[in-house]
N, C-alpha and C positions, 0 to 999 in steps of 0.2 A: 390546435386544441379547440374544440365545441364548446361553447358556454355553457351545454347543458352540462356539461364532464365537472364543471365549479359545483353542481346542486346535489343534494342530497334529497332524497324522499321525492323524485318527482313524477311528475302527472302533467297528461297532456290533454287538452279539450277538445271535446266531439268537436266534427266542422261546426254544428250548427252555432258552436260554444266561441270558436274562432271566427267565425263570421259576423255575429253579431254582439261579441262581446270582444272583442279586436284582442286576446292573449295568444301566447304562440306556447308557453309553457309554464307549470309551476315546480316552484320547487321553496329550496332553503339553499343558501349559497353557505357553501365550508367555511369553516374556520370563521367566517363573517357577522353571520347571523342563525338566531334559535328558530326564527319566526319563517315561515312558510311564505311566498312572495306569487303573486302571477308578472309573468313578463313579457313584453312586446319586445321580440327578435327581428323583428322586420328589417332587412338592411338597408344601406344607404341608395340612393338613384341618384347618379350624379351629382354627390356630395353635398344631397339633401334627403332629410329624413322625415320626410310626413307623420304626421300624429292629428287622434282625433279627440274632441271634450268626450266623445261616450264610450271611450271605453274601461272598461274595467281591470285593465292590468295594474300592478302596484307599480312597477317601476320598466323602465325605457332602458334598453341596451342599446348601447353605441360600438357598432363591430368596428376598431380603428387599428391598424397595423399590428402591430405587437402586446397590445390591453384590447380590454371590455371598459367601457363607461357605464357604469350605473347611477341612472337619476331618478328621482322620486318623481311619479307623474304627478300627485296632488299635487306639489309643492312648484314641479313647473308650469300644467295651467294657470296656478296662482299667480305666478311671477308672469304669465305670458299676460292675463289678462290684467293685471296692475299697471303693467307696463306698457299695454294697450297695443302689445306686438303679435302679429303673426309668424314675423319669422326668428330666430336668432343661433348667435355659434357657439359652438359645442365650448371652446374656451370659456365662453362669457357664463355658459351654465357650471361650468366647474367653479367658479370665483366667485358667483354671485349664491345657487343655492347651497342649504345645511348642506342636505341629504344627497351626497352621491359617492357611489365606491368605485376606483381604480382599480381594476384586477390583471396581472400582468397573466400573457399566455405564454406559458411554460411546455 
């Protein structure tokens, strides 16, 4: 299953919009949430996942076996730059921030 198949109401942005606003898609996730989200889909390279401070996506998807991870990207540049890290693992951001949802693929 495609993580966009989880969204309702979605919209996808001009290249110019993917280029230089780093989203891959918006939507609203089912059952989950009311509220409209932009999302960086960008998969993993060799079981790391780059991310950058400009861009404008709300939340980070994690393509992982059998789920979707979603984490809030404000909430993890905060944590990155509190914690004065550039890299970190996907466990540590499930246990450490609020904001992130499990979604299994069905």
């Amino acid at each position: 299953m495609k993580f966009v198949n989880l969204l309702s109401t979605v919209n996808y942005p001009t290249s110019n919009q993917q280029k230089q606003e780093l989203w891959d898609v918006e939507g609203i996730i089912k059952k989950h949430s009311n509220q409209k989200f932009k999302f960086d889909l960008r998969p993993l390279k060799n079981n790391i996942k780059k991310g950058f401070f400009k861009t404008k996506a709300d939340k980070m998807v994690f393509d992982i076996k059998d789920q979707y991870i979603v984490v809030d990207v404000e909430e993890l540049h905060e944590y990155l730059k509190d914690k004065e890290l550039k890299m970190v693992y996907l466990e540590e951001l499930i246990s450490k921030l609020d904001w992130n949802i499990i979604l299994l693929k069905i």
